[in-house]
N, C-alpha and C positions, 0 to 999 in steps of 0.2 A: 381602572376607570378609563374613558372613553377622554380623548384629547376635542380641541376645541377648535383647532384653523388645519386645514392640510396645507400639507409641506410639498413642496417641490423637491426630488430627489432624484440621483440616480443607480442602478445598480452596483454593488461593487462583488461580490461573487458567491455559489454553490457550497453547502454541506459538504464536509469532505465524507458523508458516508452515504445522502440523501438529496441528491440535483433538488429535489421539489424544496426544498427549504433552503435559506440563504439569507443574505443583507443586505439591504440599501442604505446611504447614505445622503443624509439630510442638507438640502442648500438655503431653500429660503422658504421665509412661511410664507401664507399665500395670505393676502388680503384680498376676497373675494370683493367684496363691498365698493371699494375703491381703486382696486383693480392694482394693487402696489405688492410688492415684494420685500420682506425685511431675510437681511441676509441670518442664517442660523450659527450660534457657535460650537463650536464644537464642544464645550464642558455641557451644554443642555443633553449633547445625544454622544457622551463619550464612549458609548460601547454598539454605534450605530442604530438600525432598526431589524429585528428577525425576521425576517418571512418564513411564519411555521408554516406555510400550505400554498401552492402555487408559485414557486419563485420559476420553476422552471417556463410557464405560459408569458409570465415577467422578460424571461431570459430573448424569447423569440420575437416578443410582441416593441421589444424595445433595442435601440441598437448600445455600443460602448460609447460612454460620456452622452448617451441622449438624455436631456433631463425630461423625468414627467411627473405627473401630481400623485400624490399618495394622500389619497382621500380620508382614510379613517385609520388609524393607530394608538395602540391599547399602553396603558403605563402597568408597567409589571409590578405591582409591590411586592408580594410575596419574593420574586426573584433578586427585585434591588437592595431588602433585608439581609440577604445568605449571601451578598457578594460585594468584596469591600472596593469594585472598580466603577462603582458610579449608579448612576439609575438605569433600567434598562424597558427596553420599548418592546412592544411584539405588535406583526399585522399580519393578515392576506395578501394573497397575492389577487385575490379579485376585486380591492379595495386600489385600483392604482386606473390613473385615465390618462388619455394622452393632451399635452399641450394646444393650444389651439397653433395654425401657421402664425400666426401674426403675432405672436406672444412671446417675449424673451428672445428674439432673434439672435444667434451669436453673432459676433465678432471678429475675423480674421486676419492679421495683421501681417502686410502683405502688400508690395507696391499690385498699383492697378495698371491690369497689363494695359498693350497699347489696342487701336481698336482693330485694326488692318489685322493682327493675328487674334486676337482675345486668349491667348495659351499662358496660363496662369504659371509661375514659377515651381518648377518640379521643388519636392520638400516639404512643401505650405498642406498642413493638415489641414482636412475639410471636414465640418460637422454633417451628422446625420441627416440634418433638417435639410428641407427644399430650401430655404431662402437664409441668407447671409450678407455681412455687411465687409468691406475691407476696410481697414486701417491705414494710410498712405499719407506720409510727412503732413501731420497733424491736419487730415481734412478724412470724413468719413465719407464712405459711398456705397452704394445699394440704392433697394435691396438688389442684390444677385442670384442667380443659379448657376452651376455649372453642371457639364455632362463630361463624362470621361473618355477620352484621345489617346489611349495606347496608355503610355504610362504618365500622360499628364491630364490637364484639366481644360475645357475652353469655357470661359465664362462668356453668360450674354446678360440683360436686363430681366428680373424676373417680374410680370407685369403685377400689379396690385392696383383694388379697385379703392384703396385707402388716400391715396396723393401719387402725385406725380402721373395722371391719367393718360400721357403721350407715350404710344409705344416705342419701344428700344430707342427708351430714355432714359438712365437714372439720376439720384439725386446725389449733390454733394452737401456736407453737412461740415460748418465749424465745429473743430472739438469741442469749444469753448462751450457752443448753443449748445451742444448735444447732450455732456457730460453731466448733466440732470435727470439724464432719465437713461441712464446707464448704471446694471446693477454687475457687481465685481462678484466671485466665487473660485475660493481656491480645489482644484478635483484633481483627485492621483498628483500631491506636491505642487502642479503650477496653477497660475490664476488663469481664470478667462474668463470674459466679459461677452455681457449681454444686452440689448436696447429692449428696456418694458416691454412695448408695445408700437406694431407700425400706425395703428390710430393716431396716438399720440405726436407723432410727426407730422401730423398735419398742420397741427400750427406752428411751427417752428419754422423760419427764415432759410430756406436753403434755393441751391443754385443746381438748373437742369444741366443738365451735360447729355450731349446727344453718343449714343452707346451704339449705334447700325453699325453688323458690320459689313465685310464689302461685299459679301455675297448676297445680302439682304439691298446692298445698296444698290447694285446692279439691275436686281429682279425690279426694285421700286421704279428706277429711273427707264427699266425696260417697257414695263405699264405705258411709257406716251407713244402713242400710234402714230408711225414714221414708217417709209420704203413703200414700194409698190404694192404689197401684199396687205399694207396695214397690220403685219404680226412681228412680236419681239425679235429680232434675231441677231446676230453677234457676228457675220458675214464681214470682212474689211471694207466692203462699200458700204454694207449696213452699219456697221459702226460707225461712219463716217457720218451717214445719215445719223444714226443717236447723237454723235457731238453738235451737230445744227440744231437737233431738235431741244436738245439741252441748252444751246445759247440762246436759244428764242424762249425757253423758259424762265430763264433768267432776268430775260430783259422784260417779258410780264410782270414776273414777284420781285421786281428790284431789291424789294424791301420785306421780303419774305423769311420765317427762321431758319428756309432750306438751303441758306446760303453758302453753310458748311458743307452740305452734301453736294452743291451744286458741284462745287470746288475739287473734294476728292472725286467726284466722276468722271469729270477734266481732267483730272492729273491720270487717272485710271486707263481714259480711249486715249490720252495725247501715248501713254508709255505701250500699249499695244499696238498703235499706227506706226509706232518708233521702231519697233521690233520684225516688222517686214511681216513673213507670213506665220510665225510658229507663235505671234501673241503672245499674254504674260501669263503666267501662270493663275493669276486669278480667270483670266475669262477660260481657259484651259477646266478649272473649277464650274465655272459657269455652263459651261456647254458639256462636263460629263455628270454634272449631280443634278441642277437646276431643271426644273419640269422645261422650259422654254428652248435651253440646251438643247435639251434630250429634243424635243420638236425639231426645233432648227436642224441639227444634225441629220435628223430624217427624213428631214424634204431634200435636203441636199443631195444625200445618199440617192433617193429615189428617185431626181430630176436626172443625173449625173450617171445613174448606174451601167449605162451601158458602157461608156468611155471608161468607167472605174475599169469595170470588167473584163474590157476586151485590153485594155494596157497590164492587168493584172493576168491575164490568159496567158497573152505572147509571152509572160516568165514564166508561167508556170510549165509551157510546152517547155520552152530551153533547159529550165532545169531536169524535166523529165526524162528531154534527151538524151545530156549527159549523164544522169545515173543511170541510162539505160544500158548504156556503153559501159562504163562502169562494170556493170552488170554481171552483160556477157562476155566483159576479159575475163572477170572471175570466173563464170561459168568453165569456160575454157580454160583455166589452169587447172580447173579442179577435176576435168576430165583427163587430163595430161595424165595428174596424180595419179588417177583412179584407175587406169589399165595399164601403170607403171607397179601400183603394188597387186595388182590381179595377177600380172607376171609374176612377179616373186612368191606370193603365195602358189600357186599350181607348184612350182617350183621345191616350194617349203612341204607340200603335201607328199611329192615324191619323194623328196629322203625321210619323212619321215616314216611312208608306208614299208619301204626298204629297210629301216631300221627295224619298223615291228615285227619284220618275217625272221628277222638273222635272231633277233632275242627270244622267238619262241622255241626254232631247231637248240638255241641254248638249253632252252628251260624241258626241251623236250629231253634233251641227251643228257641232263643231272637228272633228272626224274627216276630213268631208267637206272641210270647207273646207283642213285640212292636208296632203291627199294631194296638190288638186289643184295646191298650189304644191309641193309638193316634187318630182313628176313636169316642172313648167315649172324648178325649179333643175337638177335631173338631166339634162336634156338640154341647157341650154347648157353644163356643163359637159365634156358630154362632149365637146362641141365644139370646146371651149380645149383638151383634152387632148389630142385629135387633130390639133390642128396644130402640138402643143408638139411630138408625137412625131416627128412627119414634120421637121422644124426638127434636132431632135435625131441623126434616122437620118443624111443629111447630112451634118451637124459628122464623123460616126465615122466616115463613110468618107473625106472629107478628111485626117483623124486618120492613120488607117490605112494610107494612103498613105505619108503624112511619117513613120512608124512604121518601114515599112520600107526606105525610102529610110536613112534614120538607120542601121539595122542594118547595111544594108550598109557604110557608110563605117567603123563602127566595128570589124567582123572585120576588115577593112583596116590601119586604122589599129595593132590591136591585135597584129598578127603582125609589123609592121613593127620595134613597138619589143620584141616579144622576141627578134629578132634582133639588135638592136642592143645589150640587158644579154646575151645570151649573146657574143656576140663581145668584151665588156670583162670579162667574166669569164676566160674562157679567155687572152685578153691575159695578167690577173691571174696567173692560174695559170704561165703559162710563165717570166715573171718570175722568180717564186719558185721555181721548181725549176730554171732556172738560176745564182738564187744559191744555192741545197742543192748544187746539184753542185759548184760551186766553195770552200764551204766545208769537205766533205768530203773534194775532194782537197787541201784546204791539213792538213787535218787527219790525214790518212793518210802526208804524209810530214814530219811536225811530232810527234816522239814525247811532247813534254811533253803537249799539248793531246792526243794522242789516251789518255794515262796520265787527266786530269779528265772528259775524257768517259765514259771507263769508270766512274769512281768516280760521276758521276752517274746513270749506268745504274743501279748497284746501288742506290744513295738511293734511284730512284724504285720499285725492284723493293720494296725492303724495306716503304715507305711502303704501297704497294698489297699485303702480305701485312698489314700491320697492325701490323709491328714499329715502335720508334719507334730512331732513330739509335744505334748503340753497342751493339746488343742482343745483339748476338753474341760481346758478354763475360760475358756474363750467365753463361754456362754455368761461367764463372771463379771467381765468386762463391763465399763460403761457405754454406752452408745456414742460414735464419733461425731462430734457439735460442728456446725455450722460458722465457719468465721465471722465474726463481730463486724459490723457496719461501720463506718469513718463516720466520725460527727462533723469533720473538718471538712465535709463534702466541696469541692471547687463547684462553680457554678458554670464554668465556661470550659472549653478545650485548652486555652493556654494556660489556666491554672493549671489544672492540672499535670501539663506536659512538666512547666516548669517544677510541682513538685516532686515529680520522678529525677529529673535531671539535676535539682539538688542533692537528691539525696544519692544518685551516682557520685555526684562530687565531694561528698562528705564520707565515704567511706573506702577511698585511698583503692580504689577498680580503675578500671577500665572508662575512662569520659567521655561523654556523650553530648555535644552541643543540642542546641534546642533544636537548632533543624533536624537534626539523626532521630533525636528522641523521637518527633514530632512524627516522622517516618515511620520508627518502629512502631508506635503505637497504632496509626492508623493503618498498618501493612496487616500486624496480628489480627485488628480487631475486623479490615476487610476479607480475611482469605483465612480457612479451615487449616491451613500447614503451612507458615513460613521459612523459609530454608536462613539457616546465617551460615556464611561461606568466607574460608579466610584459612591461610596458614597457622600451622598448629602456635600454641599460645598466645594468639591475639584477642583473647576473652572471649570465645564463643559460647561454650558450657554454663561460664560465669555472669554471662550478659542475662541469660534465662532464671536463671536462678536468681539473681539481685531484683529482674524484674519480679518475680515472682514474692520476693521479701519485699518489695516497698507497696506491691498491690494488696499486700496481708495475706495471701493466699494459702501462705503456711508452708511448714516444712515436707519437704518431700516424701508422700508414701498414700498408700490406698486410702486413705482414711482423711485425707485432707484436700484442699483444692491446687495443689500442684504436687504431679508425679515425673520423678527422673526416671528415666528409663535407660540403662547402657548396653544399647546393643551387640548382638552376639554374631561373629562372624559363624557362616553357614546359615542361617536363619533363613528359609524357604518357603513358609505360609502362617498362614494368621496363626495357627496352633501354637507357634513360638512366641508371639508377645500376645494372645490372648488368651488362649488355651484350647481345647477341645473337649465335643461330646463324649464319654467314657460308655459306647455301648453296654460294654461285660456289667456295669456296675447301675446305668442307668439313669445319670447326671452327669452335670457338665464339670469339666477338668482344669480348673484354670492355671493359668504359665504363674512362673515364679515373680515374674512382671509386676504383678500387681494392675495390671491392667483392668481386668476382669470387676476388681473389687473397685478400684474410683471409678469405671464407668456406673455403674451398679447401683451404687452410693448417690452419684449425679441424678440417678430416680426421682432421689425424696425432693418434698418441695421449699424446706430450706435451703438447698447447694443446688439450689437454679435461680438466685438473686442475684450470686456475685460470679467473676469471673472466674473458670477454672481452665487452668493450662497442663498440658503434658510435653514433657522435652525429651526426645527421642537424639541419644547423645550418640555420636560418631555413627548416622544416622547409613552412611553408606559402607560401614562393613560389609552390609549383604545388600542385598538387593531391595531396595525399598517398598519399589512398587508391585513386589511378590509379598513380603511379610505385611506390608499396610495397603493390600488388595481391600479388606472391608473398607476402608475407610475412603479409598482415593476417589471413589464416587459420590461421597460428601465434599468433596470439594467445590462442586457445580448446584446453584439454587435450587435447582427440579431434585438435587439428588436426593434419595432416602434415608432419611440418618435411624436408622435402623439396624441391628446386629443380632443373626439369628443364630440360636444357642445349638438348637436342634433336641433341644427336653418337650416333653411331653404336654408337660402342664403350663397354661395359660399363662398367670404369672412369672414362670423362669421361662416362655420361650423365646425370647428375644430383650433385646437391653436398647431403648431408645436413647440415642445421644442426642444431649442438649445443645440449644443454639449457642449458651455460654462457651462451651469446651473449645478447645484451640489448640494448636500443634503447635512446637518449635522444633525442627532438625537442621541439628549441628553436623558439616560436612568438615572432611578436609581434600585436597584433590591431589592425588598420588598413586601410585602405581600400587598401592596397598587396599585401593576403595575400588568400587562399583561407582561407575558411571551412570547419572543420570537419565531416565528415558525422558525424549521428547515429551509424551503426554506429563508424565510428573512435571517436565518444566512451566508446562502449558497450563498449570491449574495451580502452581504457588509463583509467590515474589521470591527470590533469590538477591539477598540483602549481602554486599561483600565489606566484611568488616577490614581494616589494614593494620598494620602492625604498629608502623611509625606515625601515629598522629599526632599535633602538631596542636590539636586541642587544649585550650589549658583551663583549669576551673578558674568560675568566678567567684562561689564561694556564697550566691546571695541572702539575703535573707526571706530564706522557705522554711514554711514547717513540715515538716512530714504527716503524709497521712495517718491517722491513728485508726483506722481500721477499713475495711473491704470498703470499694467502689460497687454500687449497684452496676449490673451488667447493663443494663435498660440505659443508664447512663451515658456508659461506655456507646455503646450503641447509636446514642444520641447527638455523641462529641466526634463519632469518626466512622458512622456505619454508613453502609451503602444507602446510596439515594434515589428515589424512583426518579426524578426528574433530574440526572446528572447528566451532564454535557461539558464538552470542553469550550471556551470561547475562543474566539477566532484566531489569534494569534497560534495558542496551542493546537488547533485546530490544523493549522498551517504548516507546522512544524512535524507533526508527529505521519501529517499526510507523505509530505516530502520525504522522511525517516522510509516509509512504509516502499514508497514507491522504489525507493536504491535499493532495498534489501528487494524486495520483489519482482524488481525489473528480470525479463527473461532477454538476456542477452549471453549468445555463447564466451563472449568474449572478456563477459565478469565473470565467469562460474558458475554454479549453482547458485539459483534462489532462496533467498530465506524467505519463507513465506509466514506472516504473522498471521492466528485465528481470530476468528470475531472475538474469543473469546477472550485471547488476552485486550485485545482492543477496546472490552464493555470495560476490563478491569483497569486499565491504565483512564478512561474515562473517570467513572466512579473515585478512583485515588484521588486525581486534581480537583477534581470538583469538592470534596469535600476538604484537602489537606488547603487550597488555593488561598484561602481566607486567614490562614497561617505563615504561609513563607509565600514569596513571589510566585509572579507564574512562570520564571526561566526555572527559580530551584525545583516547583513542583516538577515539570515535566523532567528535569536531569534526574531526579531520582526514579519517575516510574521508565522512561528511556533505561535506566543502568540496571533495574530489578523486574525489569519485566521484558526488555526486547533483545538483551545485549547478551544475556542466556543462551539465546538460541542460535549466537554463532557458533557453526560449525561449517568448515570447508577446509580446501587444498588449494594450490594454484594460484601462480601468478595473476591470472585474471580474478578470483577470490578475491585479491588481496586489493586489486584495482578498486573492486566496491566495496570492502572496507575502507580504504583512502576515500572513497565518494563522497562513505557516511560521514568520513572526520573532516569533513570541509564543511559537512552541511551541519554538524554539531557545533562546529566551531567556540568560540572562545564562551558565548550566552550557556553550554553545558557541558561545564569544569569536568565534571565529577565522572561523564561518561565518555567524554573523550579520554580523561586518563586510563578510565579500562579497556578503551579500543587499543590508543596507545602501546600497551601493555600486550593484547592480543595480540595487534602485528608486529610488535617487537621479540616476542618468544615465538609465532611465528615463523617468521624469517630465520629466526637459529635453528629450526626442527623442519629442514626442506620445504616450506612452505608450506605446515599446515599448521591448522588455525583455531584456536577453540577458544570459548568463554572458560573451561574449567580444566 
């Protein structure tokens, strides 16, 4: 529904995943009517206002701490139902307009400078707006503006056609009078104050204060036409002339309000007349900035210039002089230099050319002397080689001889003895088929023995179709029934959690507080394959299974709605835990698993009401995302849950999985397992269960369910939300998380970089778990099960941003700081490197 007054607000900040959307923060309602402001509290808008659309044109069009009006803003019901932190608002960002000048002016509190500098006190924040008031030992004044001086402020009078109509005047105002029409608001922790409206000043009692300052005052009292030119000018005679022409002003307006100004203009020409010729620094001011300055200076100049001139010539010849001289001493030594080292070069050129003659008659007389022994080593050599060869030719055809002598003896030899294994071979053979014959015919007139041979016949016929012994009662069987419905149905999510969590506690396992529970449930019932993770004996196996006993699911095997499965080291493709096509035979072959037959079964449209689980026990003997390649792509909403047989015919060619169905794999992490892939991490929660907990039951009074939860239900109490989002806080937290892991600085290590993906899923979790446990617990758990996984690094600098992370987790998220903890403490004992598993 559409609200009834706009609000005056101001921004407070961006989506962490979308600038265009964002919040503002509500100050006062706006009484358009009567032109008043009622300040807002904070319990009417405790979860501020959203801007679903336009925040970022918000961001630019407005500055920080500007207030402006937020014209129209919508009340969420649907959203303030699902969320136990108050009511909540949503608007546009084209629905926001700006303040008028005169309207809510701030307040700045803050001695007023003096006039002679107007340079406001470095430190003293200034608002956005043009015009402001100061605060100064309980007297108000404005309105102001200032303009920015380097790194300070100089304030002047800022004029308004509202009161106080004399320019570079302001007004002073008792707190007393004023404090009526002053509205208070606390922004980002401190207050700050605002005056209505400058209208409203108009009737109120207050006192002028003349604000000129002396630059202004100058140019004013320059305006009275004095000297022989009749033009402003600031000459020491002329100034002399302004000081007459000012007492004679004086003595006209005896009784005029210019009588302060008269005053400082006197005090102004008496302290430059004082100063001899170099004047004060203001009229210094006055003659380089002031349009009249700038004049005067350039009649001067251009009455004067030849005298300037010709006094500025005669130094500039003398200087020229002397660095002419200068000059040409240098000149002159550098030609000294310069035919001092030409001599020694010429010099340098003849020993060197002398040296290059002697080292060539060298090079000339080894030359000769080296060829003639290398020509006398070449030729006895060749001489040794020549009888090496002839020596050698010889040996090979001796060789070659006995080469083929050898061969022949050996095709000889070699034909000999395969006549001799073929004839004990066939010996072999006759043997045996004269005991086959004699056994057969004892068997053929021996009816018992030939009744066991037949039944072994069939054994092995059955065996090589695939069937396993007995199978041919099967068909005898009753048809496998559908779990029975709970009458005891919960109507809400915390019933429910609580009666799972009783009933962990009433059966002497493993205990589970309501927050863990509350986790579990909503982790399995968000995500296609939960991982529980934890040293051997900490209840991992048995957590799945009691879940599975108190959901009524039934006892574990093909035919019911939860299957154990215990994985087999080597295990290398779906063939292992689901089976294969059996070409030779022309149907499909399914694993010992039982796999094949509960999905198969999940068909009918009884066992798609309630929920059915499969628990994939010691889940990393092999490699997981090799054997449970069909399925890892049902992990993600687009994916296909679809499983294709490769038969012929329509009905068996594929087995569709239901949205019911759900995974649990139990890890343990040791040098004994297969290491998780990144994407596997990327597409389940990783829940780490611990050994010593510290849980104690309470023992309350729950009943147990008495029969299956609808799925639809489940569904309803902890499934994914289209309109999920995190609120602001969380929002804050999980950005800041994102950015330390992400940040690319060499000097952390390698980034860990989170996907949209897990990013939708830790969303989704809070949003629906929120309304059940706080918003620190909710995010410590999807922080520890969905981001804390994916460390992996080395290095000192690693380990830097892991400490980053455990500062910015701090004490608000117990549960994941203990596993960081944990990380850089085993860590640091293994050279520095670093893992979640």
């Amino acid at each position: 529904m559409n609200t009834d007054s706009p609000l005056v607000v101001y921004k407070k900040h961006s989506h962490t995943s979308d600038p265009d959307k964002g919040w503002v923060i509500p100050v006062f309602k706006a009484d358009t009517i009567r032109e008043d402001f009622a300040t807002v509290s904070t319990s009417d808008f405790p979860n501020d206002i959203y801007i679903s659309k336009g925040f970022e044109d918000v961001d630019k069009r407005y500055g920080e701490k500007e207030l402006f009006y937020l014209d129209k803003y919508i009340f969420d019901a649907d959203r303030t139902e699902t969320m136990s932190s108050g009511d909540q608002y949503f608007a546009l960002g084209t629905n926001t307009s700006a303040l008028k000048v005169s309207t809510l002016v701030p307040i700045v509190n803050g001695p007023l400078p003096p006039k002679d500098s107007a340079k406001l006190n470095e430190g003293i924040e200034l608002p956005n707006k043009g015009a402001f008031f100061l605060f100064d030992n309980g007297n108000y004044y404005g309105p102001l503006t200032a303009v920015q001086d380097g790194s300070s402020y100089i304030v002047s009078p800022k004029p308004t056609p509202l009161f106080n109509p004399k320019n570079d005047h302001i007004a002073a105002f008792d707190a007393d009078k004023l404090e009526p029409y002053i509205k208070r608001a606390t922004m980002f922790g401190s207050e700050r104050s605002y005056i209505l409206s400058l209208k409203q000043l108009s009737i109120i009692e207050y006192q002028t204060i003349d604000y000129i300052s002396n630059e202004k005052l100058i140019s004013y009292f320059s305006k009275l036409s004095f000297g022989k030119n009749r033009k402003p000018s600031l000459a020491k005679r002329e100034a002399q002339a302004l000081q007459r022409a000012v007492s004679e002003f004086q003595k006209m307006n005896s009784a005029n309000d210019d009588e302060e100004r008269v005053q400082r203009i006197q005090l102004l020409l008496g302290e430059y007349l004082n100063e001899a010729d170099i004047g004060s620094e203001l009229v210094k001011s006055y003659l380089s900035d002031s349009t009249e300055g700038k004049s005067f200076l350039d009649d001067f100049v251009h009455k004067n210039k030849e005298e300037l001139l010709k006094k500025h010539e005669i130094e500039l010849e003398n200087r020229l002089q002397t660095k002419k001289d200068e000059v040409q001493r240098s000149l002159n030594e550098l030609d000294n230099r310069l035919n001092s080292k030409q001599k020694e070069l010429t010099e340098l050129n003849a020993e060197v050319e002398e040296e290059r003659k002697n080292a060539q008659r060298t090079i000339d007389e080894a030359r000769k002397k080296s060829e003639k022994e290398a020509e006398s080593i070449i030729a006895e050599k060749q001489s040794t080689l020549q009888q090496e060869i002839a020596e050698l030719e010889t040996k090979e055809t001796l060789l070659r001889e006995q080469c083929d002598n050898l061969l022949k003896k050996s095709v000889d030899l070699r034909s000999y003895e395969e006549l001799e294994e073929k004839e004990k071979f066939l010996n072999t053979q006759l043997k045996r088929l004269e005991r086959s014959v004699e056994h057969h015919q004892a068997t053929l007139t021996n009816t018992d023995k030939l009744s066991e041979a037949m039944v072994e016949v069939q054994l092995v016929a059955d065996v090589m179709r695939g069937r396993g012994v007995g199978n041919n009662k099967s068909s005898e069987l009753e048809p496998p029934k559908a779990p029975k419905l709970a009458t005891n149905h919960p109507n809400e999510a915390k019933g429910l959690i609580e009666k799972i969590t009783y009933a962990f506690e009433s059966d002497g396992g493993k205990l589970f507080s309501y927050d863990e529970m509350a986790n579990l449930l909503v982790s399995t019932t968000q995500s296609f394959i939960t991982i529980l993770s934890g040293p051997p004996g900490v209840g991992k196996t048995s957590t799945a299974i009691r879940l599975a006993k108190y959901m009524h699911m039934g006892v574990s095997g093909p035919t019911q709605n939860f299957l154990n499965i215990s994985v087999g080291r080597g295990w290398v493709s779906s063939r292992d835990i689901i089976g294969f096509y059996n070409a030779l035979r022309g149907e499909f072959q399914p694993s010992r698993t039982g796999l094949y037959e509960f999905l198969k079964l999940g068909q009918n449209e009884e066992f798609k009401v309630s929920p059915r689980l499969v628990l994939l026990d010691e889940a990393n003997l092999s490699g997981i995302e090799h054997y449970w390649s069909e399925f890892l792509g049902m992990c993600d909403p687009e994916g296909n849950k679809r499983i294709e047989t490769g038969c012929i015919t329509d009905e068996l060619k594929h087995i569709n999985i239901g949205d019911n169905v759900r995974f649990i794999a139990t890890i343990n992490n040791d040098a004994t397992t297969e290491r998780l892939s990144p994407r596997m991490i990327d597409r389940a929660p990783v829940i780490s269960l611990e050994v010593d907990s510290t849980q104690e039951a309470t023992l309350g009074e729950f009943s147990n369910l008495d029969g299956a939860i609808r799925y639809s239900e489940l569904e309803r109490f902890f499934g994914v939300k289209d309109q999920a989002e995190l609120n602001t806080n969380e929002g804050k937290k999980l950005s800041n998380i994102l950015d330390i892991l992400g940040q690319r600085d060499n000097s952390l290590g390698q980034p860990i970089i989170i996907s949209a993906r897990k990013v939708l899923a830790i969303t989704n979790y809070c949003y629906v778990i929120s309304p059940l446990l706080t918003s620190d617990e909710a995010m410590d758990f999807a922080i520890a099960q969905h981001v804390l996984p994916h460390i992996e690094g080395y290095g000192s600098g690693f380990k830097d941003r892991l400490e980053k992370l455990g500062d910015e987790l701090g004490a608000d998220l117990p549960r994941s700081r203990a596993i960081l903890d944990r990380i850089i403490s085993s860590g640091s004992e293994l050279t520095n490197s670093y893992s979640f598993f």
